[in-house]
N, CA, C and O atoms as a Tinker XYZ file with bonds, in Angstrom:
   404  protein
     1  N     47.858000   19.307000   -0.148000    73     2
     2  CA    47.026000   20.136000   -0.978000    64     1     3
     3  C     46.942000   21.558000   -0.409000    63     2     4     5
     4  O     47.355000   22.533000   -1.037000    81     3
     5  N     46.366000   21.636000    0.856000    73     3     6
     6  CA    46.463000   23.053000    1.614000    64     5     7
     7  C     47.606000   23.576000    1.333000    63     6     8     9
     8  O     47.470000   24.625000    0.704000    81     7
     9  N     49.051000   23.184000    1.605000    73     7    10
    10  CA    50.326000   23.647000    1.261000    64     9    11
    11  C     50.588000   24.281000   -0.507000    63    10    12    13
    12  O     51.107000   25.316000   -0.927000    81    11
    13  N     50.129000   23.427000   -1.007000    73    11    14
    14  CA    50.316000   24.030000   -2.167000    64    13    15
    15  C     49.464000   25.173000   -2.729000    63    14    16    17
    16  O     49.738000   25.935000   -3.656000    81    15
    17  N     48.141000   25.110000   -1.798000    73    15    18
    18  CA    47.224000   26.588000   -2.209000    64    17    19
    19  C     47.618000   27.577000   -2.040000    63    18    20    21
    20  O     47.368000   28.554000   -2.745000    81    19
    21  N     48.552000   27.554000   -0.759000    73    19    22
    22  CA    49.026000   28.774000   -0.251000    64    21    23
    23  C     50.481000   28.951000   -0.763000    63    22    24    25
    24  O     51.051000   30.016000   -0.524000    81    23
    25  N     51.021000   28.119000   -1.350000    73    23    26
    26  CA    52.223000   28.581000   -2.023000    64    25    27
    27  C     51.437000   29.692000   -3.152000    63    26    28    29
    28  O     51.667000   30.886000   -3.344000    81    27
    29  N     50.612000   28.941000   -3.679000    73    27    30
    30  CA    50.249000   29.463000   -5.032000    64    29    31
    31  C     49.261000   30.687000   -5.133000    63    30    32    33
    32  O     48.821000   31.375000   -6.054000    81    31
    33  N     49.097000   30.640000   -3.623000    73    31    34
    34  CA    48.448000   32.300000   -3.173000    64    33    35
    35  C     49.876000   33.174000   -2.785000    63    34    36    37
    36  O     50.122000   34.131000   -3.518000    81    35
    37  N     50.545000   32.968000   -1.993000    73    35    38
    38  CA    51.570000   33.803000   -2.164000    64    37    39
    39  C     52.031000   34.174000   -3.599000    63    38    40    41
    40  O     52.646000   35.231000   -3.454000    81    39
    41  N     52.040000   33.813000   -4.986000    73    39    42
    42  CA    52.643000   33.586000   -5.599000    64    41    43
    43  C     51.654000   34.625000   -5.953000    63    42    44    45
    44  O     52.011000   35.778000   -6.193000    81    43
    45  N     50.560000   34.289000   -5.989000    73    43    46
    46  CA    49.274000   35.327000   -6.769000    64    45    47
    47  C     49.328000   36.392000   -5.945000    63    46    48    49
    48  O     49.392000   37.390000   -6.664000    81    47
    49  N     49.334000   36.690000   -4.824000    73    47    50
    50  CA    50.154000   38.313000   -4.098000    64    49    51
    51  C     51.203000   38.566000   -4.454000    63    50    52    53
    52  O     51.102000   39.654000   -5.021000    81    51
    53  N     52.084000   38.276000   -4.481000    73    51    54
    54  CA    53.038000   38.234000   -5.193000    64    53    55
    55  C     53.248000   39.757000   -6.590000    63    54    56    57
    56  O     53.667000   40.903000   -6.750000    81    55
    57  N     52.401000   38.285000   -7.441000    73    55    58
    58  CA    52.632000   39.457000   -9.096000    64    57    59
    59  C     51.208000   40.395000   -8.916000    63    58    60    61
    60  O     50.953000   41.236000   -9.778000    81    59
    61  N     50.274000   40.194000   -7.713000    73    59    62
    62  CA    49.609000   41.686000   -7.821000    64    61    63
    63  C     50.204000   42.449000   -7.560000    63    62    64    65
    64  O     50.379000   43.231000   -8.495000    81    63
    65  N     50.827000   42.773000   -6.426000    73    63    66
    66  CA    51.835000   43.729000   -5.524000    64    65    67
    67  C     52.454000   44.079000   -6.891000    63    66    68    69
    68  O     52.277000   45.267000   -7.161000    81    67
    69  N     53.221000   43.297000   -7.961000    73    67    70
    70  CA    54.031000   43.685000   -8.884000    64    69    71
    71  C     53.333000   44.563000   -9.551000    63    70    72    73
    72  O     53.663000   45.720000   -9.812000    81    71
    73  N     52.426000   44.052000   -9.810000    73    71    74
    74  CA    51.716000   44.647000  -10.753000    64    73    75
    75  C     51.069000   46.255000  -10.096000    63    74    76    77
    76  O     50.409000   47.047000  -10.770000    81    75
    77  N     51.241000   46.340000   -9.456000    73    75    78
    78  CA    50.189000   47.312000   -8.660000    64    77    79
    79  C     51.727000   48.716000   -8.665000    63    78    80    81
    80  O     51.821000   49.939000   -8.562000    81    79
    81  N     52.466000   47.763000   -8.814000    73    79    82
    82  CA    53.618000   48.705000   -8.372000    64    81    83
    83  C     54.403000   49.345000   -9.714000    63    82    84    85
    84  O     54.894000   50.468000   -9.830000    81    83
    85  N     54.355000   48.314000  -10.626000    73    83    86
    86  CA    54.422000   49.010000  -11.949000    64    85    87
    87  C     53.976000   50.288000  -12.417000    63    86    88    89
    88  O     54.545000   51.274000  -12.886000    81    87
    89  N     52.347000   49.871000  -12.053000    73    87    90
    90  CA    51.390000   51.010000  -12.348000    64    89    91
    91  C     51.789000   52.060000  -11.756000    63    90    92    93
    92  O     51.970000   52.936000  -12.601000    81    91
    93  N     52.090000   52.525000  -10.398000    73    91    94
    94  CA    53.055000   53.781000   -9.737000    64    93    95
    95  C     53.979000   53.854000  -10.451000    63    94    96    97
    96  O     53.940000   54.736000  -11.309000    81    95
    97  N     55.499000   52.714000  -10.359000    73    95    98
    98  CA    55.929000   53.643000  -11.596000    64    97    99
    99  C     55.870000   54.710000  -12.449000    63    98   100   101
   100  O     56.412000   55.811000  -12.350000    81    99
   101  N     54.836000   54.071000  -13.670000    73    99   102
   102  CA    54.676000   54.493000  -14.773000    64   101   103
   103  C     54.311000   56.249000  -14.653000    63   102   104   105
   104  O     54.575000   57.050000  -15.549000    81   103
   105  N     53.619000   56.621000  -13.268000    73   103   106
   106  CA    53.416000   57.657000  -13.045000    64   105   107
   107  C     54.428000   58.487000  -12.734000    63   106   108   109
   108  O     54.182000   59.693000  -12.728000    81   107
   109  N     55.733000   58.034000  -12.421000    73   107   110
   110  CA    56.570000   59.111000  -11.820000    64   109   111
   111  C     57.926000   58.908000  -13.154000    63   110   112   113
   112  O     59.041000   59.412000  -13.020000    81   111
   113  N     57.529000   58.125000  -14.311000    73   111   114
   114  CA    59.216000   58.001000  -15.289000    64   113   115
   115  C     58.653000   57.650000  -16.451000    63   114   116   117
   116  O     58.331000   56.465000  -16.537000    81   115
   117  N     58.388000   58.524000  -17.607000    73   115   118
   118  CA    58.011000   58.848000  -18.655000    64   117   119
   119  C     58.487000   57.674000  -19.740000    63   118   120   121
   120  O     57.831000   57.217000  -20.676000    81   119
   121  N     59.642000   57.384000  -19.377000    73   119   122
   122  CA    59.833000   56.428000  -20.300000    64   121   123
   123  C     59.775000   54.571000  -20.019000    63   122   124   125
   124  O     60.359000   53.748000  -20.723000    81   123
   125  N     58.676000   54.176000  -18.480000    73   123   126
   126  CA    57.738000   53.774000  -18.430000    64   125   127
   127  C     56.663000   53.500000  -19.075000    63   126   128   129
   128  O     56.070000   52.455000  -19.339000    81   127
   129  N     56.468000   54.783000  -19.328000    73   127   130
   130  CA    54.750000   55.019000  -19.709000    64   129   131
   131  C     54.349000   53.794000  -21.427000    63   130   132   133
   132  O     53.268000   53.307000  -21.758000    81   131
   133  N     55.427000   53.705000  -21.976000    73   131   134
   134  CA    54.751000   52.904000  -23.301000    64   133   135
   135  C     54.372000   51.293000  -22.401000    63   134   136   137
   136  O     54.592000   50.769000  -21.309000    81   135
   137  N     53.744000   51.028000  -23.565000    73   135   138
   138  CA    52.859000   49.020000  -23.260000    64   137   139
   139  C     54.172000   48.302000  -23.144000    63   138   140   141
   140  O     54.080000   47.203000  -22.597000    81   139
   141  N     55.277000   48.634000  -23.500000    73   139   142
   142  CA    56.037000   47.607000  -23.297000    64   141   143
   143  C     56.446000   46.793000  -21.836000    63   142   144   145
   144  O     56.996000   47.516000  -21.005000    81   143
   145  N     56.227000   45.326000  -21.436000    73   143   146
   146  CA    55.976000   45.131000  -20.870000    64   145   147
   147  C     57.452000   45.174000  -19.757000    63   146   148   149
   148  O     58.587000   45.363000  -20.194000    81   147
   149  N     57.201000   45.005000  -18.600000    73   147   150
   150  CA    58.375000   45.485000  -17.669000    64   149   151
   151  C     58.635000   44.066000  -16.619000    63   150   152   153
   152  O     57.842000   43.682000  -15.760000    81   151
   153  N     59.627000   43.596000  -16.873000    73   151   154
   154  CA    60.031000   42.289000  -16.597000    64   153   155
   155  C     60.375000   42.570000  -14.854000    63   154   156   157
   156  O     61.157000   43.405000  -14.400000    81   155
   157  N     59.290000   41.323000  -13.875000    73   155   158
   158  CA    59.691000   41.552000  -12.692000    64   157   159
   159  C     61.411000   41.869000  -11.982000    63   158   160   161
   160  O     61.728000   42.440000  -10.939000    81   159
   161  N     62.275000   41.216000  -13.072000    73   159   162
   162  CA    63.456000   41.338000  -11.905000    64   161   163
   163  C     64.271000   41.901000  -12.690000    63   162   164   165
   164  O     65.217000   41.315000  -13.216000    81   163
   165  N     63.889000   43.521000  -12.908000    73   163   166
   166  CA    64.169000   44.787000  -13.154000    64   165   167
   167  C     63.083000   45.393000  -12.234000    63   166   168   169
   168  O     63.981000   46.223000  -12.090000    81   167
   169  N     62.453000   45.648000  -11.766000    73   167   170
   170  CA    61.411000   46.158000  -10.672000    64   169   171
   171  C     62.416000   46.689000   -9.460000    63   170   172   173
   172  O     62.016000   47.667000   -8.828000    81   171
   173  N     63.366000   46.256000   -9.188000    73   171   174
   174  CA    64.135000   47.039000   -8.073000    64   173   175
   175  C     65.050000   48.250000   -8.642000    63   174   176   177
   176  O     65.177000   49.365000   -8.137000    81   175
   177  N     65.576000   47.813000   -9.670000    73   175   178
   178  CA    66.410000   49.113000  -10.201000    64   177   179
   179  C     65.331000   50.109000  -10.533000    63   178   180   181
   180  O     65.198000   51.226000  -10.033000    81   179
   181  N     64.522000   49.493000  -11.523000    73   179   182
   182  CA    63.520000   50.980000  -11.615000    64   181   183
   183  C     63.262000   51.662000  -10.622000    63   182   184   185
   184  O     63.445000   52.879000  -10.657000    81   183
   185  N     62.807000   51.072000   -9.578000    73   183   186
   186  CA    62.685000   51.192000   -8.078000    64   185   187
   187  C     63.852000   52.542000   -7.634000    63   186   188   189
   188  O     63.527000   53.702000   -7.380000    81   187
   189  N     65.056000   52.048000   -7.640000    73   187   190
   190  CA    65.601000   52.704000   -6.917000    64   189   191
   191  C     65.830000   53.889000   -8.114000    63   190   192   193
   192  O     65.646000   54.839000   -7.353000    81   191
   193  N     66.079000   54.496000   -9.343000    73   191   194
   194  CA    66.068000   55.040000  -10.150000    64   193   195
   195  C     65.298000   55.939000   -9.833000    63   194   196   197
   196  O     65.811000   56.924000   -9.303000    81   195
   197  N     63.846000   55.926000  -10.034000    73   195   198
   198  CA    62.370000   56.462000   -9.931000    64   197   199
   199  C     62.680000   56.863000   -8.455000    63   198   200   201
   200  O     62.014000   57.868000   -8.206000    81   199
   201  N     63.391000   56.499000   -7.423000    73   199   202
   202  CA    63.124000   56.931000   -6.302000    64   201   203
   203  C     64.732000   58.176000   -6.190000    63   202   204   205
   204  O     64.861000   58.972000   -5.260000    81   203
   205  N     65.602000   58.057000   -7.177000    73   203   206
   206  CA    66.676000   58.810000   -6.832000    64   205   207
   207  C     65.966000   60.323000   -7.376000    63   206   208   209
   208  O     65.970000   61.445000   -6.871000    81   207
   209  N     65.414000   59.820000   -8.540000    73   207   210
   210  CA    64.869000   61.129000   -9.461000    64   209   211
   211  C     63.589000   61.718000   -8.697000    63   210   212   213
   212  O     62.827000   62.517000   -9.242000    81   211
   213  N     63.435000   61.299000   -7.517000    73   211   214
   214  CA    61.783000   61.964000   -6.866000    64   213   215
   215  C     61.883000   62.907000   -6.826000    63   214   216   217
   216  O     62.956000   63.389000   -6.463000    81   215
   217  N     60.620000   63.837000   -7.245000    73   215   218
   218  CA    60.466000   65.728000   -6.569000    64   217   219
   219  C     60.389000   65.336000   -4.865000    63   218   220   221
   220  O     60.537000   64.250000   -4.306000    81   219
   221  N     60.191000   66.249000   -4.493000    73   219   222
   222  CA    59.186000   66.326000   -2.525000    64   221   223
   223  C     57.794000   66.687000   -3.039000    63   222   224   225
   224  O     56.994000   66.849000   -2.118000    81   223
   225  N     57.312000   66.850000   -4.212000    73   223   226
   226  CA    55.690000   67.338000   -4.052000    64   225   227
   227  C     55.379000   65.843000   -4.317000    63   226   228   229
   228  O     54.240000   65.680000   -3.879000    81   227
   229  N     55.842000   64.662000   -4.827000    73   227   230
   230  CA    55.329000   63.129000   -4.976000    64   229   231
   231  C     55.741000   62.776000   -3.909000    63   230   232   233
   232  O     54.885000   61.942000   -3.613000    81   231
   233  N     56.404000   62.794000   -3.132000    73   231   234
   234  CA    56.718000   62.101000   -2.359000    64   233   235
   235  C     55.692000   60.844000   -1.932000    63   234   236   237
   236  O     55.971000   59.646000   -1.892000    81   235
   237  N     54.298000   61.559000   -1.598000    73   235   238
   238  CA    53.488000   61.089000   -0.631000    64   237   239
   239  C     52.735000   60.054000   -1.794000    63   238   240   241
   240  O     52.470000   58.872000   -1.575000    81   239
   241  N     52.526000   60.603000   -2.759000    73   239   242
   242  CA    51.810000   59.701000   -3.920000    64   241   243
   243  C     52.801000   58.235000   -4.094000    63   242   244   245
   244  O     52.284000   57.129000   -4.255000    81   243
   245  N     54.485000   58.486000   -4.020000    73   243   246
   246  CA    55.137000   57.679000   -4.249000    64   245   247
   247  C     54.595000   56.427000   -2.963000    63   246   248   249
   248  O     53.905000   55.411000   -3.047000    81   247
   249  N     55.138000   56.951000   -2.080000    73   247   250
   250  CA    54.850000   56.295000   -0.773000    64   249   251
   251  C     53.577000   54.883000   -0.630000    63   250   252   253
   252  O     53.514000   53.819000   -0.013000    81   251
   253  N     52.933000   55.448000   -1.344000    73   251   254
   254  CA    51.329000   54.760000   -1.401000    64   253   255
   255  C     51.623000   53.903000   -2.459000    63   254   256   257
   256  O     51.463000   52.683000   -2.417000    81   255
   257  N     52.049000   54.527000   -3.395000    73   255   258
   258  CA    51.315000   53.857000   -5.085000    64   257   259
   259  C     52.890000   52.514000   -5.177000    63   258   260   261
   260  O     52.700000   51.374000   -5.599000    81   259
   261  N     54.171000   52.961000   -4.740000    73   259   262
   262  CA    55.124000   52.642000   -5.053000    64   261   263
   263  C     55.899000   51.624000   -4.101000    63   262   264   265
   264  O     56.100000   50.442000   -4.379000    81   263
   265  N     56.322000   52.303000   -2.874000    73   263   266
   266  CA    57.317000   52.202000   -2.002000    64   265   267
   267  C     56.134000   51.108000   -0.794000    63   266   268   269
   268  O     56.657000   50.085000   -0.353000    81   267
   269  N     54.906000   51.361000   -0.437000    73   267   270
   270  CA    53.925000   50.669000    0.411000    64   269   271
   271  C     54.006000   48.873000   -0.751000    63   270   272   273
   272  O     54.570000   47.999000   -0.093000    81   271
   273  N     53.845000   48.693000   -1.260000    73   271   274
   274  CA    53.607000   47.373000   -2.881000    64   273   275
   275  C     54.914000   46.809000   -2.651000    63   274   276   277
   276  O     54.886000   45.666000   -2.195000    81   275
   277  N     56.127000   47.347000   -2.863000    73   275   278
   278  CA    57.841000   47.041000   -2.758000    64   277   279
   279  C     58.101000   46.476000   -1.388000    63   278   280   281
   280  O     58.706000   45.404000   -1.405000    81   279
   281  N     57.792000   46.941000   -0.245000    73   279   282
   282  CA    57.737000   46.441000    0.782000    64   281   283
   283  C     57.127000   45.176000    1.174000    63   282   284   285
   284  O     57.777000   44.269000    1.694000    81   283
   285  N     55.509000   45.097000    0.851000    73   283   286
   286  CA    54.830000   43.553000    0.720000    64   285   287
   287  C     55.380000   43.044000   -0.128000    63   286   288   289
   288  O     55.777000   42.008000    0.407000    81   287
   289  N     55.892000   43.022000   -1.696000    73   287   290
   290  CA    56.822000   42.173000   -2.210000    64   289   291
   291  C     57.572000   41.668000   -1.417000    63   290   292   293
   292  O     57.421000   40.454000   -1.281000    81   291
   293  N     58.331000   42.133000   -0.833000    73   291   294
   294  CA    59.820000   41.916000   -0.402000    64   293   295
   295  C     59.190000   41.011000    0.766000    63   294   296   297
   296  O     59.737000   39.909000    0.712000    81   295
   297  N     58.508000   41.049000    1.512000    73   295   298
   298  CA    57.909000   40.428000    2.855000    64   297   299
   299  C     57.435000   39.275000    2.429000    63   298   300   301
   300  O     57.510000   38.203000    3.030000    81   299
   301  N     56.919000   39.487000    1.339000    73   299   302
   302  CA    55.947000   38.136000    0.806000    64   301   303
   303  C     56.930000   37.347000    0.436000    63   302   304   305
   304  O     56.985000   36.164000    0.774000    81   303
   305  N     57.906000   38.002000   -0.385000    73   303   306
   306  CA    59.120000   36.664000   -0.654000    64   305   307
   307  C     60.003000   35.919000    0.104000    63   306   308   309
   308  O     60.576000   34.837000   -0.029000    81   307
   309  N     59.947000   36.964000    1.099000    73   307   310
   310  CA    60.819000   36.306000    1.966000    64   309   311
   311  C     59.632000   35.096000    2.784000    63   310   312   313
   312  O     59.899000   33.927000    3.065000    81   311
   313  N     58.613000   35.652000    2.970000    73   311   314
   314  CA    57.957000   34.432000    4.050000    64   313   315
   315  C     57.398000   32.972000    2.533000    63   314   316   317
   316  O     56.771000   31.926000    2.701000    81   315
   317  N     57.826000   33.414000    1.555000    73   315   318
   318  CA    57.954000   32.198000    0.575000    64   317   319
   319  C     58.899000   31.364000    0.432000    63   318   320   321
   320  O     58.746000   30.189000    0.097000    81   319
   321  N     60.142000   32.011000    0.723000    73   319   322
   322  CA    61.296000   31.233000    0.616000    64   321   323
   323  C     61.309000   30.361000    2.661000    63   322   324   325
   324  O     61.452000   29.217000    3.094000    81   323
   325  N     61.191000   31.044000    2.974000    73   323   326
   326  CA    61.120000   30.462000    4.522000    64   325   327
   327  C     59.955000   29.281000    4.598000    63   326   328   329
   328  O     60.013000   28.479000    5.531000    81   327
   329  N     59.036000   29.195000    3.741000    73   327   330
   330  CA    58.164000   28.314000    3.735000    64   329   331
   331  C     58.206000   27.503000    3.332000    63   330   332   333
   332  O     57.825000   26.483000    3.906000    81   331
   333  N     58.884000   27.514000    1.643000    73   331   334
   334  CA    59.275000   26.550000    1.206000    64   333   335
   335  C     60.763000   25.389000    1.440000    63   334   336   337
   336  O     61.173000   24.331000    0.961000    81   335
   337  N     61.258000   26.602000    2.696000    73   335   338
   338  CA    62.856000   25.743000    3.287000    64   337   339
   339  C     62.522000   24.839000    4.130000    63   338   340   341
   340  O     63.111000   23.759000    4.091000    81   339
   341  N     61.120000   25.164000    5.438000    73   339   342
   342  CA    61.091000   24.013000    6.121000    64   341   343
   343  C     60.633000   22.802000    5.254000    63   342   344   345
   344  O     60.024000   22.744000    4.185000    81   343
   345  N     61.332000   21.502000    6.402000    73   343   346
   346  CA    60.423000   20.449000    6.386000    64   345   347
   347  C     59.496000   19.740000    5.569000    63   346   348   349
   348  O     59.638000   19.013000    4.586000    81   347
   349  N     58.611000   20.096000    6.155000    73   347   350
   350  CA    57.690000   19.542000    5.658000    64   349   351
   351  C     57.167000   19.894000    4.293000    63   350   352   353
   352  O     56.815000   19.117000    3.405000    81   351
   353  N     57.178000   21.087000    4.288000    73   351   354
   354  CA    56.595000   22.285000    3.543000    64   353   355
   355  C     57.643000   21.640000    2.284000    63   354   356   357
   356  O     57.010000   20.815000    1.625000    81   355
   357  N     58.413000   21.731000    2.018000    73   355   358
   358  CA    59.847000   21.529000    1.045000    64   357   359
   359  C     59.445000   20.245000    0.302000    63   358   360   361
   360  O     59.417000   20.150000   -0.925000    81   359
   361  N     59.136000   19.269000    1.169000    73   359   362
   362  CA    59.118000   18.087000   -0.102000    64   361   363
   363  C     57.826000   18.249000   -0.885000    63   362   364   365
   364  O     57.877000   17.609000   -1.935000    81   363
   365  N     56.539000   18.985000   -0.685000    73   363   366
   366  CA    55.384000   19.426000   -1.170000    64   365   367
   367  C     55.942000   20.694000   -2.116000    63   366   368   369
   368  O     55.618000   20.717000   -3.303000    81   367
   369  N     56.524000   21.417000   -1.730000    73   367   370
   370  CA    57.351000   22.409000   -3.093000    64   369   371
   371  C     58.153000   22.028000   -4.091000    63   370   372   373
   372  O     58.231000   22.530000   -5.212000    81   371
   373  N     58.892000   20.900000   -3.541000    73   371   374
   374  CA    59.399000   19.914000   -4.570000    64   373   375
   375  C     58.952000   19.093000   -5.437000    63   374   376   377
   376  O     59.431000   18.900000   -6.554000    81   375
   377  N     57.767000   18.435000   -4.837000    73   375   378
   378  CA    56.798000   17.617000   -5.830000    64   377   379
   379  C     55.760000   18.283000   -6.685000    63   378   380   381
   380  O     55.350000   17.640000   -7.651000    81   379
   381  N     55.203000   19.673000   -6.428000    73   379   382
   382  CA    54.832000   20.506000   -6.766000    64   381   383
   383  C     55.040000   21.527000   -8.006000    63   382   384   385
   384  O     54.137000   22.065000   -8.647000    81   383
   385  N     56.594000   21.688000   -8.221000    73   383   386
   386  CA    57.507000   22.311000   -8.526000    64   385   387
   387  C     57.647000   23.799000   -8.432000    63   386   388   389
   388  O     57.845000   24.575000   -9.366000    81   387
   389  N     57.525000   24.048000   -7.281000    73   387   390
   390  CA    57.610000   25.863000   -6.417000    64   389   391
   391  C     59.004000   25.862000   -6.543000    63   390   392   393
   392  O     59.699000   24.957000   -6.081000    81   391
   393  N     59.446000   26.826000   -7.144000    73   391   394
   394  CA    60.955000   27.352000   -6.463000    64   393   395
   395  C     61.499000   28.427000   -5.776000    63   394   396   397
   396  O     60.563000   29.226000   -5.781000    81   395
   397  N     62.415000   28.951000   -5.191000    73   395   398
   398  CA    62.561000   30.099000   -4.052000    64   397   399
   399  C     62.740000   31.581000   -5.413000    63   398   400   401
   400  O     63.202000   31.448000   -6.546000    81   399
   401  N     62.394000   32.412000   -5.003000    73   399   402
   402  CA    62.153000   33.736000   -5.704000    64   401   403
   403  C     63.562000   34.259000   -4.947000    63   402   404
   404  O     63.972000   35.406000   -5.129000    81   403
């Protein structure tokens, strides 16, 4: 049971970080900005796009709102997939049905 809370808390850090990081986006690429919704695994190309097109006066806004969120993603997934490979942890992701991101 503990195992699976914390899968499913990683999972919920996870799409905040996403979410948190969208929202930067939307601030630096205009054609962002409509409701249409922005599918997590396109989040790196925008990523790197939004980051080719940067001024130097965002930089620092980017840093915070954007590039700080992309980083805990990336950390968080990885210590998800490492969690769910050991042992023990694995047949509780399996019965569960967690899969590696």
């Amino acid at each position: 049971m503990a195992v699976n809370n914390s899968l499913k808390s990683k999972k919920i850090q996870i799409q905040d970080f996403q979410f948190k990081m969208i929202e930067g986006l939307k601030e630096f690429d205009d054609s962002l900005k409509s409701n249409e919704a922005i599918k997590p695994d396109y989040i790196s190309e925008i990523y790197q796009r939004v980051k080719k097109n940067l001024q130097e006066d965002d930089f620092e806004a980017f840093e915070n709102k954007v590039r700080r969120p992309y980083q805990q993603i990336k950390l968080l997934k990885s210590q998800f997939n490492k969690l769910i490979s050991k042992k023990p942890y694995s047949f509780v992701a399996t019965l569960m049905g967690h899969k590696p991101y």
